[in-house]
C-alpha positions as CSV (number, residue, x, y, z in Angstrom):
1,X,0.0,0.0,0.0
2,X,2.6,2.3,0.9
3,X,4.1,2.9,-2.6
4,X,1.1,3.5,-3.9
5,X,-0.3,5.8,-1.7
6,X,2.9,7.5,-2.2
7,X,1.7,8.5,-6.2
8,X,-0.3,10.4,-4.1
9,X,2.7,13.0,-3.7
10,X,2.5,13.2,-7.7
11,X,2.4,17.5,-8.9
12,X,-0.8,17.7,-10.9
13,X,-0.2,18.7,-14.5
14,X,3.6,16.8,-14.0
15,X,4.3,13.9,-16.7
16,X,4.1,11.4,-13.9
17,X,0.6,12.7,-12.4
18,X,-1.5,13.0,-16.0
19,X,0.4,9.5,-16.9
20,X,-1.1,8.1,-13.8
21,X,-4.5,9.4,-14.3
22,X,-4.7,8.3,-18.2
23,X,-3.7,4.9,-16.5
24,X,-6.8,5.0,-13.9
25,X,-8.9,6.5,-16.1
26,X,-8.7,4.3,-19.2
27,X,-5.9,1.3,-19.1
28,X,-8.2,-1.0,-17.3
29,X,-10.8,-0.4,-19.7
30,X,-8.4,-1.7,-22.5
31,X,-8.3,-5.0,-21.0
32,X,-5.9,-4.0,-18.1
33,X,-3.0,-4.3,-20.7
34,X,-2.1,-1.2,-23.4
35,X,0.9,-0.7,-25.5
36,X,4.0,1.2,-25.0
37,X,2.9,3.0,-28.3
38,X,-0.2,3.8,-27.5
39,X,0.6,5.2,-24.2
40,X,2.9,7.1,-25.6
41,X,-0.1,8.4,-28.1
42,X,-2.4,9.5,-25.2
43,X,0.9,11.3,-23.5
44,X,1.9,13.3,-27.0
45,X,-2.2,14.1,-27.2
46,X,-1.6,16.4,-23.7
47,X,1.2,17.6,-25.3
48,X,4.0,15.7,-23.9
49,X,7.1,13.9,-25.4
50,X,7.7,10.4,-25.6
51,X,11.2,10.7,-24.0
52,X,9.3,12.5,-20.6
53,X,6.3,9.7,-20.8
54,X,9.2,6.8,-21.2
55,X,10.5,8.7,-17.9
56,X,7.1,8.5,-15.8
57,X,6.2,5.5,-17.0
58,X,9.9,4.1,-15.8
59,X,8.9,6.0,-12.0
60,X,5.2,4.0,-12.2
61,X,6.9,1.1,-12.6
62,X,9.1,1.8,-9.3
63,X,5.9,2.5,-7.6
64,X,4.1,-1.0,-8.7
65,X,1.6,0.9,-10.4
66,X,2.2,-0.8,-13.8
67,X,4.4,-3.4,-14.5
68,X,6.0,-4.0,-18.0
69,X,4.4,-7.2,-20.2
70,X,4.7,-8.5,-23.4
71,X,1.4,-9.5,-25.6
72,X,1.6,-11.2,-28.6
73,X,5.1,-9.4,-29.2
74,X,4.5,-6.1,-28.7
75,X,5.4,-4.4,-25.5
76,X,3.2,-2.9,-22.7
77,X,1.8,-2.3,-19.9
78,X,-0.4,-4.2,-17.3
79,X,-1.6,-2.3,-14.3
80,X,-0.5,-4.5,-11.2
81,X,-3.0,-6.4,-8.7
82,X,-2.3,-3.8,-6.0
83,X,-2.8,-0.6,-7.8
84,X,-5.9,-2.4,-9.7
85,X,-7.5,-2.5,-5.8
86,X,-6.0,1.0,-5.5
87,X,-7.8,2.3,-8.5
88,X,-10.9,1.0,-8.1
89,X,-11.1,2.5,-4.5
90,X,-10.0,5.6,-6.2
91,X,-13.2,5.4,-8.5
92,X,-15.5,5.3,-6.2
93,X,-13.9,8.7,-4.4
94,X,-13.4,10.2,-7.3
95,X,-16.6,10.2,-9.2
96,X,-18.8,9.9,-6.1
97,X,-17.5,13.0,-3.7
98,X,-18.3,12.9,-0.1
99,X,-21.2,14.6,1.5
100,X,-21.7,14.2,4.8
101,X,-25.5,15.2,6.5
102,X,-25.5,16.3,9.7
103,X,-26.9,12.8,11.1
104,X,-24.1,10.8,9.5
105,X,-21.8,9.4,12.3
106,X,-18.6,9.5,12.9
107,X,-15.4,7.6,13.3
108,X,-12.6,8.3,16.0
109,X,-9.1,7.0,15.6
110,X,-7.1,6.9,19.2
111,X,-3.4,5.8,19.1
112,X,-0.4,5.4,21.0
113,X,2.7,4.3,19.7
114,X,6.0,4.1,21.3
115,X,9.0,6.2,19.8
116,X,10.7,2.6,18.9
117,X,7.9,2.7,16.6
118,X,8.4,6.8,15.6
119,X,8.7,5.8,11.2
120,X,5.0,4.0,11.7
121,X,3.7,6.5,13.7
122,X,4.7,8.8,10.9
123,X,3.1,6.7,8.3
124,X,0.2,6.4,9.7
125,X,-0.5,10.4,10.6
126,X,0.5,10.4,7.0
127,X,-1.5,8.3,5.5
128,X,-4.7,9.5,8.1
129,X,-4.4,12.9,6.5
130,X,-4.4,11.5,2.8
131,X,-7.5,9.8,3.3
132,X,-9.3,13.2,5.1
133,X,-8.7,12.4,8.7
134,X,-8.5,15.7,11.0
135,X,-6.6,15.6,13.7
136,X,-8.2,16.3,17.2
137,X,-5.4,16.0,19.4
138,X,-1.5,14.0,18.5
139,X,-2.9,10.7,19.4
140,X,-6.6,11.4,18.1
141,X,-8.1,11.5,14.9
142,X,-11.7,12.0,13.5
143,X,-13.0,11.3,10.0
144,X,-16.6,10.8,8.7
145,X,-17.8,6.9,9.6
146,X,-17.8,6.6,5.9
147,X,-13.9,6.0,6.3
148,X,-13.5,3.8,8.6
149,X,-13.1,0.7,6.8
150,X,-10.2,2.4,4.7
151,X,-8.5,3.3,8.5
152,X,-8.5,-0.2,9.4
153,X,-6.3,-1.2,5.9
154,X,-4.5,1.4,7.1
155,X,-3.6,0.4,10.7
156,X,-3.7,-3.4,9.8
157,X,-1.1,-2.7,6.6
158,X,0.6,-1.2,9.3
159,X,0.9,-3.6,12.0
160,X,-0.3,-0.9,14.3
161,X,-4.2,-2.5,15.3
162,X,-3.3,-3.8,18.6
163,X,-2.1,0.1,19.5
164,X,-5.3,1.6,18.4
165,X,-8.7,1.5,19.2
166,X,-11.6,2.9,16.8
167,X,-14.6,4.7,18.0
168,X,-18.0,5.4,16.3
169,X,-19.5,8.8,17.6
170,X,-22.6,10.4,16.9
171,X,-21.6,14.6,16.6
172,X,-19.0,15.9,18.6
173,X,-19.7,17.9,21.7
174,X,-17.0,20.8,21.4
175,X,-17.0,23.7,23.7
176,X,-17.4,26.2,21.2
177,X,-19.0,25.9,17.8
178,X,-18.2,22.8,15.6
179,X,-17.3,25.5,12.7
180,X,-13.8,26.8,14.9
181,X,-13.8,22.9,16.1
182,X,-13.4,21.8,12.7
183,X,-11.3,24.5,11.4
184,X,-8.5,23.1,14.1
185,X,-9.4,19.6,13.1
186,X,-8.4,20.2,9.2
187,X,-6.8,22.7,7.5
188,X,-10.3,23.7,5.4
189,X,-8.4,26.7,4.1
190,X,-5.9,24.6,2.3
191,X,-8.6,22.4,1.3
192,X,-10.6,25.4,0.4
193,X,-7.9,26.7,-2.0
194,X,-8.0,23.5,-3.7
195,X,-11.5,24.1,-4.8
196,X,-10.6,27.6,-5.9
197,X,-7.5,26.5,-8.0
198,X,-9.7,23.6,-9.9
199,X,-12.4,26.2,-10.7
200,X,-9.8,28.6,-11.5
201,X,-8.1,26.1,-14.0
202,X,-11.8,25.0,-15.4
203,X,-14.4,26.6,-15.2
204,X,-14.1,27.6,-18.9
205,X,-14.6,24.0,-19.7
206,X,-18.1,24.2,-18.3
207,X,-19.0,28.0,-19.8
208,X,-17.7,27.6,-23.1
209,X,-21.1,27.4,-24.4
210,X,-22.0,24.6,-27.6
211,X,-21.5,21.1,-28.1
212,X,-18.4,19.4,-27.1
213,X,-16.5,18.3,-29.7
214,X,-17.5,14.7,-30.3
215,X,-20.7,15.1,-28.1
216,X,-22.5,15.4,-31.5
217,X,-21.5,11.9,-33.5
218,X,-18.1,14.3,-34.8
219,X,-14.5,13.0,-34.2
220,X,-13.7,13.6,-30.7
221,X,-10.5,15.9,-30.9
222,X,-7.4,15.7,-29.0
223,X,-8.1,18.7,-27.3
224,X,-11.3,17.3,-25.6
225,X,-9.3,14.4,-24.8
226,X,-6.6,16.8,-22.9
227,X,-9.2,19.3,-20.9
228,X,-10.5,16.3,-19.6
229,X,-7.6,14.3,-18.6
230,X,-6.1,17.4,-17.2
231,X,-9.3,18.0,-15.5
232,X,-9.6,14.5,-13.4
233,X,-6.0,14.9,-12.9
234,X,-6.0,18.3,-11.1
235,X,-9.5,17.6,-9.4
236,X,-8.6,13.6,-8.2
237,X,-6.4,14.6,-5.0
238,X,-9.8,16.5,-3.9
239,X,-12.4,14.3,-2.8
240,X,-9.2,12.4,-0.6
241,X,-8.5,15.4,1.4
242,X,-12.0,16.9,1.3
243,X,-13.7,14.8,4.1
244,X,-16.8,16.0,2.7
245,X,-18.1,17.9,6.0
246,X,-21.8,18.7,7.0
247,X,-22.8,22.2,6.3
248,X,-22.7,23.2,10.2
249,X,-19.1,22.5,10.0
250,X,-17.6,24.7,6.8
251,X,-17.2,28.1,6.3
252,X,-20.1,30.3,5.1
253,X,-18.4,30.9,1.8
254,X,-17.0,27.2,1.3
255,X,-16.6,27.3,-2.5
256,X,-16.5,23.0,-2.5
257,X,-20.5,22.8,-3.5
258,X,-19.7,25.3,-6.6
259,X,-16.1,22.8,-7.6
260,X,-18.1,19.6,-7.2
261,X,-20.7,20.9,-9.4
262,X,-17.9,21.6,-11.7
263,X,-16.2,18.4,-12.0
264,X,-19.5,16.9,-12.5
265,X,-20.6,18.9,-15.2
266,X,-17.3,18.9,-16.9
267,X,-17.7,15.0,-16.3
268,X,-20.7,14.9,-17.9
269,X,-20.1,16.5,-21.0
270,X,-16.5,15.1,-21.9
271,X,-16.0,11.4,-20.5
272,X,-17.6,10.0,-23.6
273,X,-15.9,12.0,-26.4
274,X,-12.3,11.4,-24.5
275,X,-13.2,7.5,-24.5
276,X,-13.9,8.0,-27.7
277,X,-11.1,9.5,-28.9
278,X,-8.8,6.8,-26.7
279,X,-10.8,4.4,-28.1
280,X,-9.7,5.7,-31.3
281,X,-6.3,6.0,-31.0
282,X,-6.0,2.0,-29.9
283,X,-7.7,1.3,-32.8
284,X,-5.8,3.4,-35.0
């Protein structure tokens, strides 16, 4: 688990990140396998050379995302059994952001873990925070109940579930408001600012006005193809460190309702056409 959550750390827009997202978004769909050519294609369609997707594909492979395979002669690329699990986790995050109601419950991670054991105890803050987590207090963390089945992969990958036990909590009682609670919980500005920069980066997509460009029985283009990609790519880290709060939680000016309507519309309008044109280019 660990080197793949560490593609987590990936710059969105870098040649490793979009690689990674073409991957998720469209390699299983090819029957898990897809050419070293044809990878290349999709990389040279966002506007990126060969010898930098050669590169990423080269830093994937360190990861254990994809693994290098031979079909019928021609070189590839499988995605491993690991990241396959990864991925299809990923899906469900992705395309179905979190929102929590105000009666959802919640789950409370308490841990203590001896300084022989200071590297996992790193980890694991790590790895709390990449799925949402806040953090109440050094040895306690909170995340909606949603999550807690991905906390105990976490702690069990770990070897770190005899040093922590899990809680499920109806609503906190804080002794302020749960709106400066939560604030100290997560950093909602820096999740906040997320939001911001994906609108910022594409909301154009959504007002351009008229038919997407293979929405209409046309040829898909690769420029549809590259909005889009780019698009997941910048948006996927989101819904991970967005722990999709109740509204009595978030700021009055939260601007995560107005980017999740974004990425949907944007979804909605170019998934096909970019399958399309992949679909294409495997063919072609």
């Amino acid at each position: 688990m660990s080197a793949v959550l560490d593609d987590m750390d990936s710059r969105p827009g870098s040649t490793t990140s979009l690689l990674r997202t073409v991957i998720g978004l469209y390699l299983r769909d090819a029957g898990g396998w897809m050419s070293t050519r044809h990878i290349i294609a999709l990389m040279e369609a966002l506007g990126l050379t060969a010898a930098a997707s050669r590169t990423a594909l080269s830093r994937l492979k360190k990861k254990d995302i994809v693994l290098p395979q031979l079909r019928h002669g021609v070189p590839g690329f499988a995605v491993t059994e690991g990241a396959a699990a990864m991925l299809a986790r990923g899906d469900r995050r992705i395309f179905t952001p979190r929102l929590m109601s105000s009666e959802d419950r919640w789950c409370l991670v308490s841990f203590s873990i001896p300084e022989t054991e200071r590297e996992k105890r790193h980890q694991l803050r790590r790895r709390l925070h990449w799925i949402g987590c806040g953090t109440v207090a050094a040895g306690l963390w909170i995340c909606p109940d949603s999550l807690r089945e991905e906390v105990e992969e976490i702690l069990e990958d770990l070897g770190l579930r005899a040093m922590a036990t899990v809680f499920v909590a109806d609503t906190p009682l804080v002794g302020g408001n749960l709106r400066d609670a939560a604030s100290g919980w997560w950093d909602l500005e820096a999740v906040a600012e997320l939001h911001r920069d994906f609108i910022r980066h594409h909301g154009s997509a959504a007002d351009d006005g008229g038919p997407v460009e293979g929405s209409d029985g046309g040829p898909p283009t690769a420029g549809t193809f590259a909005r889009y990609v780019r698009c997941i790519d910048r948006w996927r880290i989101i819904p991970y460190l967005d722990p999709g709060l109740p509204a009595g939680f978030l700021p009055e000016d939260w601007p995560g309702t107005a980017g999740i309507a974004l990425f949907e519309r944007i979804r909605s309008e170019y998934a096909s056409p970019s399958a399309e044109f992949v679909r294409r280019t495997l063919e072609g």
